[in-house]
C-alpha positions in Angstrom: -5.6 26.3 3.5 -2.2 24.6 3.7 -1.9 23.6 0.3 -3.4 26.8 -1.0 -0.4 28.5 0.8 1.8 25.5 -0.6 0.9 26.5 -4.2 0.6 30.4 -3.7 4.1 30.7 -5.8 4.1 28.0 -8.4 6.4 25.7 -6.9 8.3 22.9 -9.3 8.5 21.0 -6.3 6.0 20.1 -3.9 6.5 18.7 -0.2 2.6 17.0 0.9 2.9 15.1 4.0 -0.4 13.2 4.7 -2.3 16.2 3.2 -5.7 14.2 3.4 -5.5 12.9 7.1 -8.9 13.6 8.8 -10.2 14.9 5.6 -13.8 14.0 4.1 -14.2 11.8 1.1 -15.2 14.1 -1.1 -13.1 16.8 0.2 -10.1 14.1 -0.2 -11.3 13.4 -4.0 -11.2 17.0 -5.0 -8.2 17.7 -3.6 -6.1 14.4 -5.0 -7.3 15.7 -8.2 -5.8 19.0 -7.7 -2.5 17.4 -7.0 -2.9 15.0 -10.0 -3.6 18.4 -12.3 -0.3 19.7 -11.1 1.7 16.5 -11.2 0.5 16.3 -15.3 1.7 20.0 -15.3 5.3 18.7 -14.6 5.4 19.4 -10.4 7.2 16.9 -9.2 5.0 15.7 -5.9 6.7 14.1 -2.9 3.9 12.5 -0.8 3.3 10.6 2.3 0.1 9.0 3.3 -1.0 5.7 5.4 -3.8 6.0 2.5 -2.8 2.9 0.1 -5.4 4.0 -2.2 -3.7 7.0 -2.6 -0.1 6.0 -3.4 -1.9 4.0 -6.6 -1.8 7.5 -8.6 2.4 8.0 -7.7 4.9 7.1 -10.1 7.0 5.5 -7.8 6.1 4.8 -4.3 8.6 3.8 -1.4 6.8 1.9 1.5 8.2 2.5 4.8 8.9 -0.5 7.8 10.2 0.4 11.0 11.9 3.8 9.8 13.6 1.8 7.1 12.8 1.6 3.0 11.5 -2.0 2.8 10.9 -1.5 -1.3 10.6 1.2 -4.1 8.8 0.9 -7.6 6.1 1.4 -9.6 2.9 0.8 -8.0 2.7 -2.2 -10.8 6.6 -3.0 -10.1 5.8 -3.3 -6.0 2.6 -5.3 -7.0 4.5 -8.0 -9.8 7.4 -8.5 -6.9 5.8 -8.9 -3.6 2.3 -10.2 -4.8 2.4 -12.5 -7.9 -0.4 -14.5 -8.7 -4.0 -14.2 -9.5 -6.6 -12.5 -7.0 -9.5 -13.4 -6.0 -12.7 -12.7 -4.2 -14.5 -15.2 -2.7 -18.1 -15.3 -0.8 -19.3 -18.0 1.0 -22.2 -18.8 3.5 -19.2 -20.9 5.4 -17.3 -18.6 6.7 -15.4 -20.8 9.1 -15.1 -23.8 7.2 -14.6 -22.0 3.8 -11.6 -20.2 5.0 -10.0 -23.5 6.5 -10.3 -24.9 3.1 -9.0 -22.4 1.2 -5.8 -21.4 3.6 -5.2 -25.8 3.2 -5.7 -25.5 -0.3 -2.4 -26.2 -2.5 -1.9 -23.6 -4.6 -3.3 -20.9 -2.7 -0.7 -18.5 -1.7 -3.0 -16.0 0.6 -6.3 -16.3 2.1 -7.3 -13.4 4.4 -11.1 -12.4 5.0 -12.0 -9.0 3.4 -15.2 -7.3 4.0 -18.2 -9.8 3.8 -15.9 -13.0 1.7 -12.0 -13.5 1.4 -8.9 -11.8 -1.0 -7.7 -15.4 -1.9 -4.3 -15.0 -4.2 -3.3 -18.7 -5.9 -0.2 -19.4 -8.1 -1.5 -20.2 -11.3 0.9 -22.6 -12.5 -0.5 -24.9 -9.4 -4.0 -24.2 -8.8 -6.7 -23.3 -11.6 -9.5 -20.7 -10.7 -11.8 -23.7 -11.9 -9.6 -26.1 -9.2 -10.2 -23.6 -6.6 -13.8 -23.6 -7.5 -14.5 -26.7 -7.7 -13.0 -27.4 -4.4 -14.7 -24.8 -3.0 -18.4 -25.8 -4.4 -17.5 -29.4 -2.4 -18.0 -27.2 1.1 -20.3 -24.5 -0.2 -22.9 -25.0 -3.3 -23.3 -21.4 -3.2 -19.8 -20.1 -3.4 -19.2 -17.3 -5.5 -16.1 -16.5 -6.9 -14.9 -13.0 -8.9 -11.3 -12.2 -10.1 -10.2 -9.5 -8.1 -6.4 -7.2 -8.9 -3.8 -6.8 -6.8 -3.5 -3.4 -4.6 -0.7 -2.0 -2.9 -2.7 -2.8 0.3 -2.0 -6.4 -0.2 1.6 -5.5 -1.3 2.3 -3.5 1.9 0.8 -6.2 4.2 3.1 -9.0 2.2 6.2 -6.6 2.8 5.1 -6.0 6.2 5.0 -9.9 7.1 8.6 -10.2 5.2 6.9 -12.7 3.2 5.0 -14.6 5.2 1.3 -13.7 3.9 
């Protein structure tokens, strides 16, 4: 009802603040692609969300610490300067042991568990993703390992830990 009020006149600029808060998936879908219609129609769309998901489809996004601007760019800018490197996902039988390994690892930059494996991020130019596996295979035969791409999930946690992820 609030946006339909918010776009009764037209408006070149829009003001959304978390629109989709307590809002179902599918409603939330529908409704981001209503905004995305508009936003290709030329409205210029200011938007704030705790959705990370969401902030993908902005043109620039500003992520927020503290009341202060920590950073501002592209979702792909935000992504190549906070989180470099090559993602990705790992599964293991090992939980405990496989996380130890790959947190001691050289190489590996970030190693948080996600869901039912890991979001490993290496530095290439020190750690292969055949390295990493075959170090990995050594405590786990079953291992599996995916690439995975960077999100602006892991780009707000990096920011949020001032670089210490």
């Amino acid at each position: 009802a609030a946006l339909a009020g918010a776009l009764l006149h037209d408006p070149e600029i829009l003001f959304l603040d978390e629109p989709t808060a307590g809002v179902d998936p599918a409603s939330r879908r529908e409704f981001l692609a209503l905004v995305r219609r508009r936003v290709r129609r030329g409205v210029t769309v200011f938007l704030t969300t705790h959705y990370m998901d969401e902030a993908e489809y902005c043109g620039r996004v500003g992520l927020m610490v503290d009341g202060r601007l920590a950073t501002l760019g592209t979702p792909a800018e935000l992504k190549s300067r906070h989180v470099p490197g090559a993602f990705l996902s790992v599964h293991s039988g090992r939980r405990g042991e496989m996380l130890t390994l790959l947190r001691g690892t050289d190489g590996v930059l970030a190693a948080n568990a996600h869901g039912a494996g890991f979001r490993v991020r290496i530095d290439p130019s020190r750690l292969s993703v055949e390295g990493l596996a075959a170090r990995c295979r050594g405590t786990d035969a079953g291992v599996e390992i995916e690439p995975a791409v960077a999100t602006l999930d892991d780009v707000f946690l990096q920011v949020v830990a001032g670089g210490r992820a």
